[in-house]
C-alpha positions in Angstrom: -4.4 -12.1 12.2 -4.6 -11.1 8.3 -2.1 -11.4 6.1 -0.7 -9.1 3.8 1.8 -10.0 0.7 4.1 -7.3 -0.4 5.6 -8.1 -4.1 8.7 -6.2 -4.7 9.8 -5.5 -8.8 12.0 -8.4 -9.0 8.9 -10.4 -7.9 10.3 -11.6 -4.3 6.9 -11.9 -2.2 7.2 -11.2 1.7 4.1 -11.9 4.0 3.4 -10.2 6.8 1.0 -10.3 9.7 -0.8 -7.4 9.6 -3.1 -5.8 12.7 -6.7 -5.1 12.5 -6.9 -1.4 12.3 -3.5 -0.6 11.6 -2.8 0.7 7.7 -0.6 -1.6 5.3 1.9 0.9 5.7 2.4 0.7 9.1 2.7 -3.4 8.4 5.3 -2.4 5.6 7.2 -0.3 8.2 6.7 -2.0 11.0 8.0 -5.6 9.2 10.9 -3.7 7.0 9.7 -3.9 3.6 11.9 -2.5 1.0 10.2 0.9 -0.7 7.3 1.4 1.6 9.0 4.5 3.5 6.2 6.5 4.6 7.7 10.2 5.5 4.7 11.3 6.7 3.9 9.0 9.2 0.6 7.7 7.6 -0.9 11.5 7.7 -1.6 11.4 3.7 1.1 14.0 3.0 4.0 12.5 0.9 3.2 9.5 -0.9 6.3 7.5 0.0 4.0 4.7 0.6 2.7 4.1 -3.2 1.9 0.7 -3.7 -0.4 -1.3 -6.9 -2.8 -3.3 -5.1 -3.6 -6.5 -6.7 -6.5 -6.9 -9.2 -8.4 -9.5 -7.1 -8.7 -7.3 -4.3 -8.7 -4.1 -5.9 -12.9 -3.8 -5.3 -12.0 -4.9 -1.9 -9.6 -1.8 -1.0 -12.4 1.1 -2.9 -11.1 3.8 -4.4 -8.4 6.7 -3.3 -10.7 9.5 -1.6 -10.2 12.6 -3.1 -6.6 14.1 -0.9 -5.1 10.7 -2.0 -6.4 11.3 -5.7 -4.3 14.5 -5.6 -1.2 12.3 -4.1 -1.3 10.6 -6.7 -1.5 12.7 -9.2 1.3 14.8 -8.1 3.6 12.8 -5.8 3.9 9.4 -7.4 7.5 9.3 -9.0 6.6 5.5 -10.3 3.6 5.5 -13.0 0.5 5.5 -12.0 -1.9 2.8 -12.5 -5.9 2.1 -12.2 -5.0 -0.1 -8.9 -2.7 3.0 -7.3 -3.4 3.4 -3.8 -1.6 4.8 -1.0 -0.9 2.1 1.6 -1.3 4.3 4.5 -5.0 4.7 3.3 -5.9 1.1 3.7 -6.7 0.1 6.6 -6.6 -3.4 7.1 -9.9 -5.6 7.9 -10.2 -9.9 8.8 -11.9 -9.4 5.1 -8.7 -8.1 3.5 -6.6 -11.2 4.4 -4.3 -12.4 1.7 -4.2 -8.9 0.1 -1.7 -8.8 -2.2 0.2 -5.4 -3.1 3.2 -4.8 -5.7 5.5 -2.1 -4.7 6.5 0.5 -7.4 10.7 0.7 -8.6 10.7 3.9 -6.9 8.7 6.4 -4.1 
């Protein structure tokens, strides 16, 4: 089962187990992580599930399509960053264990 690391501001890590398939964000919810909240459900709609994902994986994750683009552009209240993703867009893969993500002061 992949692993995901969630690294909050103060730099607290928390690993999770994380299902093939599912999205980081439902591993967020699903395992309590502080500032993943996820309004929408997953459904690309609110960005309340920002998150920076680290540089080693960052090639790993791709790029935000072009709806998530627009996210975060206009929904992010934390600044935005090269490695900004919405967590509910990555789905995880056996390849993605380990991948580390920082969660933003604020949604």
């Amino acid at each position: 089962m992949p692993k995901v690391v969630f690294i909050s501001l103060d730099g607290a890590q928390r690993v999770v187990d994380a299902n093939v398939g599912e999205s980081v964000m439902a591993a967020a919810v699903r395992n309590g992580i502080p500032g993943i909240i996820g309004e929408c459900g997953g459904n690309c709609s609110c960005a309340t599930c920002h998150v920076y994902v680290d540089d080693e994986f960052s090639a790993s994750v791709g790029g935000a399509g072009d709806m998530e683009d627009d996210l975060l552009d206009l929904g992010v209240a934390a600044d935005r960053r090269d490695t900004s993703r919405l967590s509910c867009q990555i789905a995880v893969t056996e390849d993605l264990d380990g991948l580390t993500v920082h969660v933003p002061a604020e949604q």
